[in-house]
N, C-alpha and C positions, 0 to 999 in steps of 0.2 A: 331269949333274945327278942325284943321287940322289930315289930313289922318293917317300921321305918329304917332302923340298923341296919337290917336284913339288905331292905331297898337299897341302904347307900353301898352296901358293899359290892351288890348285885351292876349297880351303875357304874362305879370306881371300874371292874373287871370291863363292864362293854365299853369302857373310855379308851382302857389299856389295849383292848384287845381290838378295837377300831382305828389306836396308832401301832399295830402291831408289837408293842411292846411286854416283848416277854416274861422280862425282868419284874416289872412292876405286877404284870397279871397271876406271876409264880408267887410272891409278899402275899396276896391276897385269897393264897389256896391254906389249908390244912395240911400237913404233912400227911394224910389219909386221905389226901383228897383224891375222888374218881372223879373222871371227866368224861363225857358219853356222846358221842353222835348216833343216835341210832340210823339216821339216813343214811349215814358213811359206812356203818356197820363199825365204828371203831368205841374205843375203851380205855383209855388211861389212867393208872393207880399209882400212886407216889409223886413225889416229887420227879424223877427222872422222866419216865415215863409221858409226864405231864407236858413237860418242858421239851418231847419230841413230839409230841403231839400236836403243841399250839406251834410251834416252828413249821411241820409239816404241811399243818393246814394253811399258814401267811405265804408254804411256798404256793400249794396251790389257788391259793385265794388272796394275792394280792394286797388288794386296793379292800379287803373287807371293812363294812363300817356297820354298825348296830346302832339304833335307836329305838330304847325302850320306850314304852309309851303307856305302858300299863302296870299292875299289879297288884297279887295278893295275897295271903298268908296269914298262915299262924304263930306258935310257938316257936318252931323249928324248920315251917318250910313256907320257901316262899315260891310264886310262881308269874314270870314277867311276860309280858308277850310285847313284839315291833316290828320290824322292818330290818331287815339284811339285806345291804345294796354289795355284792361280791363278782368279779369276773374269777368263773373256772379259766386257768392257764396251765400249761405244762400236759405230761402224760399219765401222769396219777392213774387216770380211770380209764384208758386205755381207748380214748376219744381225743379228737384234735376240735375243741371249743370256736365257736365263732369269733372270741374277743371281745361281746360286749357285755357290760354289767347287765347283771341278773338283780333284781327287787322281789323279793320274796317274807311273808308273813313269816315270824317264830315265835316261837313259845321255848322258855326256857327255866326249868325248873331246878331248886336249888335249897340243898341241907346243909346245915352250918354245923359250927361245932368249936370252943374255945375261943367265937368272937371271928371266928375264916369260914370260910365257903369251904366246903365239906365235900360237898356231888354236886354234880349239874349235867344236864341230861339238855341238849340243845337239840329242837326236834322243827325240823321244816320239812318241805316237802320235794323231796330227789327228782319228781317229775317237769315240776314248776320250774327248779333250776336248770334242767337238762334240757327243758323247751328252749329255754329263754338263753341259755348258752349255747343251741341250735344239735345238741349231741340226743341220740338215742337212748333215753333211758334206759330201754334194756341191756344195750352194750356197757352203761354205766355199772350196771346191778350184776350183770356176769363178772365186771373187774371186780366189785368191792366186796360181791360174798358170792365166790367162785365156788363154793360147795351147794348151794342151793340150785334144786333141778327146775328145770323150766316147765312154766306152767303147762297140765297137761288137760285136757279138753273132756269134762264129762261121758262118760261111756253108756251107752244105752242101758237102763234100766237104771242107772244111779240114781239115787235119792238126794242128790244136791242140790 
């Protein structure tokens, strides 16, 4: 698939998924497709899956809107970077948000397959939101990967 393809598909999905429209944004997936936040800690494979994911995220994230701005690629992957304008709402992450839109830099990376969007790997940065949505990052990062132990402080004589 060439570069530009790649692009239009890439854009088509941040259009849908700026009017939260589900429907249109699931048309533009691969039936194998995975869907990845690693900031949220989540992962969605299939169709089903997909489609509680992107629902999930419009409840807590409203008003989201993306504009790409950039991009690059090759035969099979492309990689976009822009602007994410989103207010955190609700209890999702175990924080009661300020209410106002957060503007945040992404990077969004993406493998095709039969002409659809394959993977995409949406990657910002959980700190930069959690400021700007006035919540504790770390109280964020205990909700969304509740197994991971809390940083622990260098011990005398450690080599770190």
């Amino acid at each position: 698939m060439h570069d530009q393809r790649m692009f239009e598909l890439a854009q088509a999905l941040a259009i849908a998924k700026s009017r939260q429209d589900v429907p249109t944004a699931m048309r533009l997936f691969h039936q194998d497709m995975v869907l990845e936040a690693p900031a949220l800690g989540t992962s969605a494979r299939g169709p089903a899956e997909n489609e509680r994911a992107l629902t999930r995220f419009f409840r807590s994230f409203p008003d989201y809107h993306v504009v790409l701005q950039g991009h690059a690629g090759n035969t099979d992957t492309l990689v976009c970077w822009g602007t994410a304008r989103m207010t955190m709402t609700g209890d999702r992450f175990g924080v009661i948000p300020n209410g106002r839109r957060a503007e945040l830099p992404v990077f969004i990376q993406f493998a095709f397959r039969d002409e659809l969007i394959s993977h995409e790997r949406f990657f910002f940065d959980l700190s930069t939101l959690c400021a700007q949505s006035g919540v504790s990052t770390d109280a964020v990062r205990r909700t969304v990967f509740p197994t991971v132990p809390p940083h622990s402080s260098p011990t005398e004589g450690d080599d770190r």
